[in-house]
N, C-alpha and C positions, 0 to 999 in steps of 0.2 A: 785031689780026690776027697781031701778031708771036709772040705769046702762046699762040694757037690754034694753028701752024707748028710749036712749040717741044713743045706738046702732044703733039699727033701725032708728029713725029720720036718721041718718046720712048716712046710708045705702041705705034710700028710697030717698033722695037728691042728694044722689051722681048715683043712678039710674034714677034720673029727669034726670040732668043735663046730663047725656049721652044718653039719649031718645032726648035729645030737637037739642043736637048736630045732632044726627044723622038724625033727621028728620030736620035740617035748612041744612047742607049736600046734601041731598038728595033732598031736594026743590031748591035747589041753581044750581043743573043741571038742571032743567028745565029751566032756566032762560037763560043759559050761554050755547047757543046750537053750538058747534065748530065743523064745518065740517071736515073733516079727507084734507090735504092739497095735496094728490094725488086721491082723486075722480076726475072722468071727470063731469064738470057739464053739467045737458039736457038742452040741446036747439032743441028747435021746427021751427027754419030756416033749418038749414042742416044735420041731423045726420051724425056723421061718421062711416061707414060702407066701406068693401071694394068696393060692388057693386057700391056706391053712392060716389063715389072721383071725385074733381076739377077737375075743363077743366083747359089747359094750362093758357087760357086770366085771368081764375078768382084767380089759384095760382098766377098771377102778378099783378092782381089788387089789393088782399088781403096784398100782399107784400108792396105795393105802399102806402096801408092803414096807415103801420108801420112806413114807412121813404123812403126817396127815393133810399138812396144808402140799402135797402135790393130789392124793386124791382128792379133797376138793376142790382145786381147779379140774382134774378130769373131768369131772360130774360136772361141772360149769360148760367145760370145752362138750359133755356131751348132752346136755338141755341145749345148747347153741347150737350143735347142730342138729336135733332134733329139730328143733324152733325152723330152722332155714329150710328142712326136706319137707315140712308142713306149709312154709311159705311158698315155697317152687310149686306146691299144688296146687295154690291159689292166685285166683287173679293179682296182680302187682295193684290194684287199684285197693283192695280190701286190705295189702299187708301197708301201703303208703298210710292209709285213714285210720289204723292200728296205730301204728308209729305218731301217728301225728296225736290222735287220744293218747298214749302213753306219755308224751311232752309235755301236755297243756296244762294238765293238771302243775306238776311241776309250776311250773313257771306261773299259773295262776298265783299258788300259792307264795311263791316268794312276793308275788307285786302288792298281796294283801299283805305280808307281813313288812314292806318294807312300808306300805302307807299308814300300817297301824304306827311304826316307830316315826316314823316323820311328824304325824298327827299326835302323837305321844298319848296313844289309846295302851 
């Protein structure tokens, strides 16, 4: 009998002790609340929706916000595509003869300066 007594005590102990686990476990999420690290968090200044997207000025203010050399690549990224929505208007034949004037020069000028040092003018 004394046997059975000793059994049990230690039976019902060792089911404390896994009770008490499991419920400071389970109290301990409450406490320790970890958002998931790809939710979008809500903000109630500007949702993002397709409808409701940045004007050019505020994508380069928002940039400028960051550092200065990210708004001026914005400003670059949007003369670029300003430049392309002005091209798609016009014939491919006038933006080809743009491009090609905007090269030539270039390249003139290195050929004259690589013959002035050849010539050693």
């Amino acid at each position: 009998m004394q046997l059975f007594v000793s059994i049990f005590n230690k039976a019902l102990r060792q089911s404390i002790v896994v009770l008490g686990l499991m419920l400071f476990i389970s109290l301990s999420g409450l406490f320790f609340c970890v958002q998931p690290s790809y939710a979008v968090p809500f903000t109630t200044e500007k949702p993002i929706f397709p409808s409701e997207q940045l004007t050019p000025e505020e994508k380069i203010d928002r940039a400028y916000e960051y550092n200065r050399a990210a708004g001026l690549r914005e400003e670059d990224r949007q003369q670029a595509y300003e430049q392309a929505v002005k091209d798609s208007e016009t014939p491919e034949q006038k933006v080809y003869e743009r491009n090609v004037k905007d090269s030539q020069p270039n390249v003139i000028e290195k050929a004259k300066e690589l013959v002035d040092q050849v010539t050693g003018k």
